[in-house]
C-alpha positions as CSV (number, residue, x, y, z in Angstrom):
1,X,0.0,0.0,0.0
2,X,1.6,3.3,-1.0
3,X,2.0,5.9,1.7
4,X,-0.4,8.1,-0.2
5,X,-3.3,5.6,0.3
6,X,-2.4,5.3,3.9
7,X,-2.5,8.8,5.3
8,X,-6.1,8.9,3.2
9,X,-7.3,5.9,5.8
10,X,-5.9,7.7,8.8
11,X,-7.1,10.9,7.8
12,X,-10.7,9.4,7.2
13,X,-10.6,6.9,10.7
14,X,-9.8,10.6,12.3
15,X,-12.9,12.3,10.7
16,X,-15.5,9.5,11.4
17,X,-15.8,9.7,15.1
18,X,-16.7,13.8,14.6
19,X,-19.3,12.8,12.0
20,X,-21.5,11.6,14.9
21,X,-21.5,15.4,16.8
22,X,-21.7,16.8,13.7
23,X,-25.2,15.1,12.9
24,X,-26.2,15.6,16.3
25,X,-26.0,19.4,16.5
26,X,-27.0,19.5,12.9
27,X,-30.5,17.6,14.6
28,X,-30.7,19.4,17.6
29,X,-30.4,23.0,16.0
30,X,-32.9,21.9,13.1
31,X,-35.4,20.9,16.7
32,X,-34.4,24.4,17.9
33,X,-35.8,25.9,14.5
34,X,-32.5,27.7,13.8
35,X,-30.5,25.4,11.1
36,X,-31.6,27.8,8.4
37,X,-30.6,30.6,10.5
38,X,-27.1,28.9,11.1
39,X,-26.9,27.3,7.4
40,X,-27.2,31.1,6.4
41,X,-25.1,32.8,9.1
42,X,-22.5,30.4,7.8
43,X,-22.8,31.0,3.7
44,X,-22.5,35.4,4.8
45,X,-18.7,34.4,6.9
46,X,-17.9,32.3,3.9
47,X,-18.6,34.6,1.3
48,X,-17.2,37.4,3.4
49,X,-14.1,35.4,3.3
50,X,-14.2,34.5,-0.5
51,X,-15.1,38.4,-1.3
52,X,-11.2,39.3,1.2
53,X,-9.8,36.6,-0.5
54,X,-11.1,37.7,-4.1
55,X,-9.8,41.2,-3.1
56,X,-6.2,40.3,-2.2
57,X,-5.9,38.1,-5.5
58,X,-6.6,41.4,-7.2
59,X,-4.2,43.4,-5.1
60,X,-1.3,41.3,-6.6
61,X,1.3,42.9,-4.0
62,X,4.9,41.9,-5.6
63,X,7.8,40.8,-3.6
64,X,10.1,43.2,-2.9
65,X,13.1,42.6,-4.2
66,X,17.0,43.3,-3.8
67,X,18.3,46.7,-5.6
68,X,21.5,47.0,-6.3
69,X,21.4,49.3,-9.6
70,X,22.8,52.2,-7.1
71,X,26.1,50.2,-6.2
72,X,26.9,50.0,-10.1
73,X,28.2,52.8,-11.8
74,X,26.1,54.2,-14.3
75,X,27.6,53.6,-17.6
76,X,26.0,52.3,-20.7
77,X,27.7,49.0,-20.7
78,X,26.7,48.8,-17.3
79,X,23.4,49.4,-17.7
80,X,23.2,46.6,-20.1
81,X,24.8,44.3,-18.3
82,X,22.2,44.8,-15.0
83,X,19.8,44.5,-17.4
84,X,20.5,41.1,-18.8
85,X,21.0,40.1,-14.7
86,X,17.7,41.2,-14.3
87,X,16.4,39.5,-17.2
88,X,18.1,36.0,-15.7
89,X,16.8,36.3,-12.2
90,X,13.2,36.8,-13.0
91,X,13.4,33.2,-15.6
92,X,14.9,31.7,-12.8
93,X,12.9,32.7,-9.8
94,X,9.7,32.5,-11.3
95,X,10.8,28.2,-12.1
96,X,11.0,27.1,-9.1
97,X,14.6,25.3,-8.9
98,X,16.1,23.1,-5.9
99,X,17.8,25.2,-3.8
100,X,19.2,22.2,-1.9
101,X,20.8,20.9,-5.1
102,X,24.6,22.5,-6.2
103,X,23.8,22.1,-9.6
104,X,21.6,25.4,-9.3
105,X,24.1,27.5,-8.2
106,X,26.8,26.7,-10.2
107,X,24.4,26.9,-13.6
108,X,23.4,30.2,-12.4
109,X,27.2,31.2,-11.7
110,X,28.2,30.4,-15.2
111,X,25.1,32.0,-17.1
112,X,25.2,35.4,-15.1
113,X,29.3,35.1,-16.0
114,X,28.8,34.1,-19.3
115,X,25.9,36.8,-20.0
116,X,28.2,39.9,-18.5
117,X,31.2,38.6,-20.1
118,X,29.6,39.4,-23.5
119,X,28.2,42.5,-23.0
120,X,32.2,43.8,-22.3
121,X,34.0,41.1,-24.6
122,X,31.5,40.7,-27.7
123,X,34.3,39.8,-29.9
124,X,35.8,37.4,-28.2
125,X,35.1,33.9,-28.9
126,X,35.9,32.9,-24.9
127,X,34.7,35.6,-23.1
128,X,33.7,34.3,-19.8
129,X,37.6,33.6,-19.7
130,X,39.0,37.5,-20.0
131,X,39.3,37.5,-16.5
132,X,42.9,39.0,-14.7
133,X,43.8,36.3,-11.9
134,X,44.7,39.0,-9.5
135,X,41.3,40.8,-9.9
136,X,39.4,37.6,-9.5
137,X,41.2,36.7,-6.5
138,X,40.2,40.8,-5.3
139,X,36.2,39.6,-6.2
140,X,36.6,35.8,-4.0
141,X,38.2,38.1,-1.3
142,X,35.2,40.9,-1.5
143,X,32.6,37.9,-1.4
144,X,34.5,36.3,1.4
145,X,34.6,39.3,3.4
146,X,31.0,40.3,3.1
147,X,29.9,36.7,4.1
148,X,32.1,36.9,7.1
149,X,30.7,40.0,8.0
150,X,26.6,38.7,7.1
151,X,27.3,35.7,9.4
152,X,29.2,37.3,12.2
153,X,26.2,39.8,12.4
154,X,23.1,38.3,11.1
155,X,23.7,34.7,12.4
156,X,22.6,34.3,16.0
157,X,25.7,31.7,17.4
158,X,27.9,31.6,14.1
159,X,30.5,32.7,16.4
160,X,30.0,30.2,19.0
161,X,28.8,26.5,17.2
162,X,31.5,24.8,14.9
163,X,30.5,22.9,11.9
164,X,30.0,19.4,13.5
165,X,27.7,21.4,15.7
166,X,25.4,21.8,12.9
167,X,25.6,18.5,11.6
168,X,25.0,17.4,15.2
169,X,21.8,19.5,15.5
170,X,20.9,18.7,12.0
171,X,20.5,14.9,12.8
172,X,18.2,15.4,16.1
173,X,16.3,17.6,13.9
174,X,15.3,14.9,11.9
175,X,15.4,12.2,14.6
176,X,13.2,14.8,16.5
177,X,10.7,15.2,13.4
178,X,10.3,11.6,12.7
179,X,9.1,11.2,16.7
180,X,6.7,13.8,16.4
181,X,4.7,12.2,13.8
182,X,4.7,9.2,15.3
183,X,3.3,11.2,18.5
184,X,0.3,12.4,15.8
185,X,-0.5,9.1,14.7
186,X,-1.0,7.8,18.1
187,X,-2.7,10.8,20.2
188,X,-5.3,10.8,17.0
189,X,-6.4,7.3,18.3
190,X,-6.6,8.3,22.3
191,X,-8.2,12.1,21.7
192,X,-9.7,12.6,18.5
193,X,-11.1,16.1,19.5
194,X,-7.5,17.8,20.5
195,X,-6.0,16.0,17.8
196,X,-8.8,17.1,14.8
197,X,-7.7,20.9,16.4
198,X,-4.3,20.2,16.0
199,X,-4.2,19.0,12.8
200,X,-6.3,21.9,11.5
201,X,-3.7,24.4,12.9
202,X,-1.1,22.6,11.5
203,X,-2.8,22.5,8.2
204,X,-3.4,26.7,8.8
205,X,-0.1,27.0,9.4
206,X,1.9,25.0,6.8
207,X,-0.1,26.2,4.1
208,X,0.7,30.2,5.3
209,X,4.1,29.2,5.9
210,X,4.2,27.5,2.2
211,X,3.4,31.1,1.0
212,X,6.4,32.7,3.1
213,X,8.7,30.5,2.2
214,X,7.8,30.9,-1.7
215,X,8.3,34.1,-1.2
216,X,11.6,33.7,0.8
217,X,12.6,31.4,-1.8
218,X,12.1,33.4,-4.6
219,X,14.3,36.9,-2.9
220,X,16.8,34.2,-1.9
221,X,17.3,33.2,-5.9
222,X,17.1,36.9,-6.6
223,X,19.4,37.9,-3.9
224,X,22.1,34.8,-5.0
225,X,22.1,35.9,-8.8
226,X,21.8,40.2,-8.6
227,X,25.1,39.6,-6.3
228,X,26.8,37.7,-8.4
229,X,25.8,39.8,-11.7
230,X,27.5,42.8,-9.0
231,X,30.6,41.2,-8.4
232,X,30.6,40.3,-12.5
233,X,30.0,44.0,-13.8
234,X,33.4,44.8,-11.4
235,X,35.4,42.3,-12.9
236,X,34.6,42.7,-16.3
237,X,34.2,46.5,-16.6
238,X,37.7,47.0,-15.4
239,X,36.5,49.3,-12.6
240,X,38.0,47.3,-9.8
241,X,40.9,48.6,-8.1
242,X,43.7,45.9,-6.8
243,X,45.1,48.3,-4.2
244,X,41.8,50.9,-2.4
245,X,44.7,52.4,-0.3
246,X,45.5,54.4,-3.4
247,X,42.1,56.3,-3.1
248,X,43.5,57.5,0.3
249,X,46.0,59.6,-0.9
250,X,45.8,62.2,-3.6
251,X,47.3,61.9,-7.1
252,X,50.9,63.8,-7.3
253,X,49.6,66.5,-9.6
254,X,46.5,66.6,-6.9
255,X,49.3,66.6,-3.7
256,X,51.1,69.5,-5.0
257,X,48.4,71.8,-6.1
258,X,47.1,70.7,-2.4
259,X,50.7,71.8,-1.0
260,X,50.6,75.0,-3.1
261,X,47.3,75.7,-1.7
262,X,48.7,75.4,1.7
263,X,51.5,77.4,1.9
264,X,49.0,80.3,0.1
265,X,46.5,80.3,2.8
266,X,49.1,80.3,5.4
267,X,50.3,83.4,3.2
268,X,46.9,84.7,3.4
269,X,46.8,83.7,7.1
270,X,49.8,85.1,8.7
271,X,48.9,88.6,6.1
272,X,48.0,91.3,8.9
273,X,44.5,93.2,8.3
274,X,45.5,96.4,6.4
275,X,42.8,99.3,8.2
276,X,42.8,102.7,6.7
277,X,41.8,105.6,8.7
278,X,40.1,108.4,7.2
279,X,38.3,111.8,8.5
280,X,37.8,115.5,7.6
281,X,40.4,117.7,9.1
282,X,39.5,118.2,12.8
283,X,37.0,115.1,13.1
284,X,39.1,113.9,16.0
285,X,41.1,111.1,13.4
286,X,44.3,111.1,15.6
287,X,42.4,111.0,19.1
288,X,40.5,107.9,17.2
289,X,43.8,105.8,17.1
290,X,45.0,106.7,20.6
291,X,41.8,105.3,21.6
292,X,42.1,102.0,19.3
293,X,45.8,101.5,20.8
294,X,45.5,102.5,24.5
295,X,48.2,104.9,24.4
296,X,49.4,108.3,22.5
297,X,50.3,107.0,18.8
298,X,49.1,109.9,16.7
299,X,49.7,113.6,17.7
300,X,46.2,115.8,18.4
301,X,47.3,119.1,17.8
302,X,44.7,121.1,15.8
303,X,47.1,121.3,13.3
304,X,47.2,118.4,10.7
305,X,51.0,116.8,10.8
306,X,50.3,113.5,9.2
307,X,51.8,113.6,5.7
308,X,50.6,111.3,2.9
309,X,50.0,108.1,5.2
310,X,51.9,106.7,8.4
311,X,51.7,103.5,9.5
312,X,50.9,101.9,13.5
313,X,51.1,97.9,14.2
314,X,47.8,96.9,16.6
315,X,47.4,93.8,18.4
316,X,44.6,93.1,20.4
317,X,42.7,89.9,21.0
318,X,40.6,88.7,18.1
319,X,41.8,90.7,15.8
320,X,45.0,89.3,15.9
321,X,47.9,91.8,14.4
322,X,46.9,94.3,12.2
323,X,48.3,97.6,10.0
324,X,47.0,100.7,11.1
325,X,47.3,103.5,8.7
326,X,46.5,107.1,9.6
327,X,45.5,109.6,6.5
328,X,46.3,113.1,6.7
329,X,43.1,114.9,7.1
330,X,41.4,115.7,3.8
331,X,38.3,118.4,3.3
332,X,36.3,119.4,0.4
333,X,38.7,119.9,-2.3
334,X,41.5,117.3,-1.0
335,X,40.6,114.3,-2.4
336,X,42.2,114.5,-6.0
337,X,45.7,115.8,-3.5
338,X,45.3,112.9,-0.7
339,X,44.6,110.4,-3.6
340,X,48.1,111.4,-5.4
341,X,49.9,110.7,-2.3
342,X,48.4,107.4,-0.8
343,X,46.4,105.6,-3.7
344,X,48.7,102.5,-4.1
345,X,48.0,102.0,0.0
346,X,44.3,103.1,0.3
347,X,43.3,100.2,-2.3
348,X,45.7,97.7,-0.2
349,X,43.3,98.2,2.6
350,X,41.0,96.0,3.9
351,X,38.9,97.7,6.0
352,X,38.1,101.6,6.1
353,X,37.8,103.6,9.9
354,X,36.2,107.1,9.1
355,X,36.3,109.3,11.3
356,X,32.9,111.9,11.3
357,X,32.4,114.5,13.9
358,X,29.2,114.9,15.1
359,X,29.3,118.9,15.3
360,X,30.0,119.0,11.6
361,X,27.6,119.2,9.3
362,X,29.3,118.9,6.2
363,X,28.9,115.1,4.3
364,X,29.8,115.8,0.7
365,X,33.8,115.6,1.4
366,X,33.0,112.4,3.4
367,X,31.2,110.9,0.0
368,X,33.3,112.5,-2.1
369,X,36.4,110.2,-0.7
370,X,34.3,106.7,-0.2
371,X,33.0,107.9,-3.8
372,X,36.6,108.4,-4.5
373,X,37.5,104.8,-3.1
374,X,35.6,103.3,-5.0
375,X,36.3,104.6,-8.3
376,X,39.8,103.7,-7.3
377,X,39.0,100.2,-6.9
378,X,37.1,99.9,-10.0
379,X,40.3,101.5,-11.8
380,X,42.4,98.6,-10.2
381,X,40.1,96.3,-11.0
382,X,39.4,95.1,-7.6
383,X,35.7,94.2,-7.5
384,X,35.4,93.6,-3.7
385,X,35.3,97.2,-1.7
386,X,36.6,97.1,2.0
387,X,33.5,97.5,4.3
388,X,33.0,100.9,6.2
389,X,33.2,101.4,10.0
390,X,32.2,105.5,11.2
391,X,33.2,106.3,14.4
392,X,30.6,109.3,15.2
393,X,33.0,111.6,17.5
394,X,32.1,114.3,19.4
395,X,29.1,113.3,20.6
396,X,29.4,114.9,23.9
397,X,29.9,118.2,22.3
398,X,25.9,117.7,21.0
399,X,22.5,119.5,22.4
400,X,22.3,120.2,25.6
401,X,25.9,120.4,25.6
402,X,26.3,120.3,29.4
403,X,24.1,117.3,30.1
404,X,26.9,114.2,30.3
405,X,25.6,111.5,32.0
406,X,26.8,108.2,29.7
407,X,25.8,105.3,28.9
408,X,23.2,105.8,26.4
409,X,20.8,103.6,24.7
410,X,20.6,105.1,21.3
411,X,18.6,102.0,19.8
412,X,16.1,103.2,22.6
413,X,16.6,106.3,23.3
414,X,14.6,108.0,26.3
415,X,16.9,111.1,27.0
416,X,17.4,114.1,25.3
417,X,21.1,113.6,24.3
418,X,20.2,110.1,23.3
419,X,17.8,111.4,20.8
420,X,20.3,113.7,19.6
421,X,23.2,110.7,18.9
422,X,20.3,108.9,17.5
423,X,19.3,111.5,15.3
424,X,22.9,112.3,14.2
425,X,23.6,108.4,13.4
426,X,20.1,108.2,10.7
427,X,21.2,111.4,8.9
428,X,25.4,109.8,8.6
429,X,23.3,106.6,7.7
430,X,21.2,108.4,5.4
431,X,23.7,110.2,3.6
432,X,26.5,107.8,3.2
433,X,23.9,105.1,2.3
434,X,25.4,102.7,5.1
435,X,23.4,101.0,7.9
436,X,23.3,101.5,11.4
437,X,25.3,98.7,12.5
438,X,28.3,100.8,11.0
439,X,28.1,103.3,12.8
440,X,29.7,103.6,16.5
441,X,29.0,107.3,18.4
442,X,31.9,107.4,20.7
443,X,34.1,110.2,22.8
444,X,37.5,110.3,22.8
445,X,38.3,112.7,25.4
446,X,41.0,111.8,26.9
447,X,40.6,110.1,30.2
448,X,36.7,110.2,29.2
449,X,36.9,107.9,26.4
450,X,33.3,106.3,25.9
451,X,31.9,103.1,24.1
452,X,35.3,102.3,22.3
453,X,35.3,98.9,23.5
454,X,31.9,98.5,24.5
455,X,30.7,99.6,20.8
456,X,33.2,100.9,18.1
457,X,35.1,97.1,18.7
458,X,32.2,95.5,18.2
459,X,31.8,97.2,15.1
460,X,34.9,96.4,13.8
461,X,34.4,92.6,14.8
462,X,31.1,92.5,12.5
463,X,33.1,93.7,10.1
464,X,35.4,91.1,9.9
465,X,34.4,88.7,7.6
466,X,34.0,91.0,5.1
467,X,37.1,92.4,5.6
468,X,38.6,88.8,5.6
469,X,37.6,88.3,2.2
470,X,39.0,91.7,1.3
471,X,42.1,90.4,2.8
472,X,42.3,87.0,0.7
473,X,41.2,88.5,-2.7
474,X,44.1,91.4,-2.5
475,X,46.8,88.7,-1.2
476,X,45.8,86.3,-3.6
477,X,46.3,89.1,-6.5
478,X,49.6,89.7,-5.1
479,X,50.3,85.4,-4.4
480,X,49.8,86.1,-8.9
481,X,51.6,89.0,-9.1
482,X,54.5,87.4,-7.2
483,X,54.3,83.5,-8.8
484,X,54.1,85.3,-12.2
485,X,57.0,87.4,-11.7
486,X,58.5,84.4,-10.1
487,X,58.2,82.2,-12.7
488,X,59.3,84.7,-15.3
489,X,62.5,84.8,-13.8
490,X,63.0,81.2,-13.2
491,X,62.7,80.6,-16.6
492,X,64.9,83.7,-18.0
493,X,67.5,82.1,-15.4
494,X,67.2,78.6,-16.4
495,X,66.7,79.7,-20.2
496,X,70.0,81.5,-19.4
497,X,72.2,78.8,-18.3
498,X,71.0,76.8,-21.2
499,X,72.4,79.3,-23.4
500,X,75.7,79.7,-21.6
501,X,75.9,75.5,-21.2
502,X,75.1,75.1,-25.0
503,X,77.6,78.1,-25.8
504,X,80.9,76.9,-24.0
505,X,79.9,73.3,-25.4
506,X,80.1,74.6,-28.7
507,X,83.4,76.6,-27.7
508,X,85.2,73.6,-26.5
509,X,84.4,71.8,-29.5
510,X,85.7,74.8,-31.9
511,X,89.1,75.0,-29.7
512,X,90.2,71.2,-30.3
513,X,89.9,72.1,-34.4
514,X,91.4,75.8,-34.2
515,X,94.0,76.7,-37.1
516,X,96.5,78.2,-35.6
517,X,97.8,75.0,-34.6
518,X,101.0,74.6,-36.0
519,X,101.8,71.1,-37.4
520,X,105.6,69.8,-38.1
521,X,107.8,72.0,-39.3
522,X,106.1,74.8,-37.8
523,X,103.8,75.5,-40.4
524,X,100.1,76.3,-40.0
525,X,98.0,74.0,-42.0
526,X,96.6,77.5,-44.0
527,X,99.7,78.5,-45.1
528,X,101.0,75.3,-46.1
529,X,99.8,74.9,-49.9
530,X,99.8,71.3,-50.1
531,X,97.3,70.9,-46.9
């Protein structure tokens, strides 16, 4: 009897005994006038199921499968390649093979191989065998690697069990199996009910568990050939790379730009901030760079004795070291005059102190010099103007004159002096087309020096970046200026001593033939007529 036939007779010996309650409820709910109610109550769950079942036939939800179209580069060969490994794994997932046979997997290594060997080598008669040792050897250690890495990660205990471990397991799994059925067969004898229940659930579950592992099965197949059409494209496209290390380090051409770079922004670096300080005659310029330093720099006379430009070094945290230069004084008609003196060091500056008193009502010299500046820097074609600090002096000197009772909130301004700052900061503003933030109202009285540090540094700080780009642009057009020059005489030098090497070579060549050598006989072999 086959073994077919005999799990139909224990199947049906297990179903006769519930055949008895099944008449018997059938009888006593017909005697309680409700079997048509049941019978009907039954047909509405089983078509509610066959309607859910209908529906997710229709919804057709497709596996999702492994992507690896990002990890190739996108090329057209490439691209052609993928597709044909796309093109494989859905004929052989959709076939059903033996996974548990080695036949599989080496068929499917040899097509994928063979398919993205002739997308790169169409010529080639062999193509599957244009394949560089060491690279292949670089692809088995990739694989290796990334299996090591799966298990160690992935695989609860693949650290821990050894091989005959597994094989160890593997046997009381099946020893373990074959007692369990035997367990079914005889509880179905002693307990029919429980064992009818069981079997049910088992039946429930194998048959969702036969979906899930299609499923599984199919991703797995997927999976096996998408990474071995990966691992193909990289040895056939000649995009592997032997030694990675390489990509650590730039090329040499790359590593001395890299240097070059380096030494010019430690150039830039190191180069102190250039800040020009400008004012009317009188607008308290010199006072203003006492104040900045601390100490007497500039002299305050009423008399203007700067001539042309000098030059102060300030250091002071933040601002690191930087080139103060004080302008002579300049009024309404001194602009063309200043600009004949200092132009080559105002458009080296990169950031521009003016001086503005606050008891002076004249502007237009003021614009006339930014105005001035700027043309200047257009003229040099330097496209990136040094940003503008005022320093607003003489504030105390402003209506009422005798009320002196600092600090003052000019942003706020309650007090009647505040309102007058405030007032005298929008019209500078205003007219110079600059924004508050520029603008710092300070007194530099000596020994009553006022919002200095508390508000003209500040304004200086904001400034910086600016300024800092000021800085790089002008150093790196003087980096050019220099490397051009530079170069220029490197190669008149090295042109040079060509010249001179080539000419003595050709001089000590004419010397061993000169013809005022005199042979035997003393004559020279010109004069002698039978030479």
């Amino acid at each position: 009897m086959r073994m077919k036939a005999r799990w139909h007779m224990h199947f049906a010996i297990i179903i006769v005994p519930f055949s008895v309650p099944l008449a018997a409820g059938a009888y006593w709910l017909w005697l309680q006038q409700i079997l048509i109610l049941w019978l009907g109550a039954s047909a509405a769950l089983g078509a509610m199921w066959w309607l859910f079942n209908q529906r997710l036939n229709r919804l057709n939800l497709e596996l999702e499968l492994l992507d690896i179209s990002a990890s190739v580069e996108k090329t057209i060969q490439n691209k052609r390649a993928y597709e044909k490994i796309e093109h494989i794994s859905a004929l052989r997932r959709n076939s059903n093979p033996d996974l548990a046979s080695s036949e599989f997997y080496m068929q499917t290594l040899l097509e994928v191989m063979q398919a993205v060997a002739e997308q790169y080598y169409p010529q080639r008669k062999d193509a599957l065998l244009e394949i560089k040792l060491p690279y292949l050897l670089k692809v088995v250690e990739m694989l290796a690697q990334e299996l090591r890495v799966n298990l160690s990660e992935n695989v609860p205990g693949s650290h821990i069990f050894s091989l005959n471990d597994i094989a160890r397991s593997h046997r009381l799994a099946n020893r373990w199996r074959e007692l369990y059925r035997l367990f079914r067969i005889v509880s179905a004898g002693l307990d029919p009910v429980s064992a009818m229940i069981r079997e049910i659930k088992i039946l429930t579950t194998d048959s969702l568990l036969s979906h899930s592992a299609d499923d599984l099965k199919r991703w797995l197949i997927d999976a096996y050939i998408k990474k071995i059409g990966y691992y193909a494209i990289e040895l056939y496209s000649g995009n592997l790379v032997l030694d990675n290390d390489r990509f650590t380090k730039a090329t040499r051409q790359s590593q001395q730009e890299l240097d070059k770079i380096k030494r010019r922004e430690a150039v830039v670096s190191a180069e102190p901030f250039r800040i020009l300080v400008l004012g009317q005659t009188n607008a308290g310029k010199s006072s203003l760079i006492n104040a900045l330093f601390g100490a007497k720099k500039a002299e305050t006379n009423v008399t203007p004795t700067t001539e042309g430009i000098t030059s102060y070094l300030l250091e002071r945290p933040g601002l690191e070291t930087a080139i103060v230069m004080d302008c002579e004084g300049y009024g309404s008609d001194d602009c063309r005059r200043l600009f004949a003196k200092a132009s080559d060091e105002i458009i080296r500056s990169d950031l521009i102190l003016l001086a503005i008193s606050a008891t002076n009502a004249a502007r237009e010299p003021d614009k006339k010099m930014l105005l001035a500046i700027q043309n200047c820097f257009a003229s040099k074609d330097k496209n990136r103007l040094p940003p503008v600090v005022v320093a607003l002096t003489h504030i105390d000197q402003l209506r009422p004159v005798r009320e002196w009772h600092p600090p003052y909130d000019v942003m706020n301004p309650c007090s009647t002096k505040a309102q007058a700052i405030r007032l005298m900061m929008d019209m500078v503003t205003k007219e110079l087309e600059l924004n508050i933030d520029q603008i710092a109202p300070v007194n530099l009285n000596p020994g009553f020096e006022y919002n200095v540090e508390e508000g003209l540094i500040p304004a200086i700080f904001q400034q910086l970046e600016q300024a800092t780009q000021v800085r790089y642009l002008r150093c790196l057009k003087e980096y050019h200026k220099e490397d051009h020059w530079r170069r220029l005489w490197k190669q008149s030098r090295r042109a040079g001593q060509f010249i001179a090497k080539k000419g003595f070579s050709t001089f000590d060549k004419s010397s061993v033939n000169l013809p005022g050598d005199t042979q035997q006989g003393g004559e020279s072999p010109l004069t002698n007529p039978a030479y």
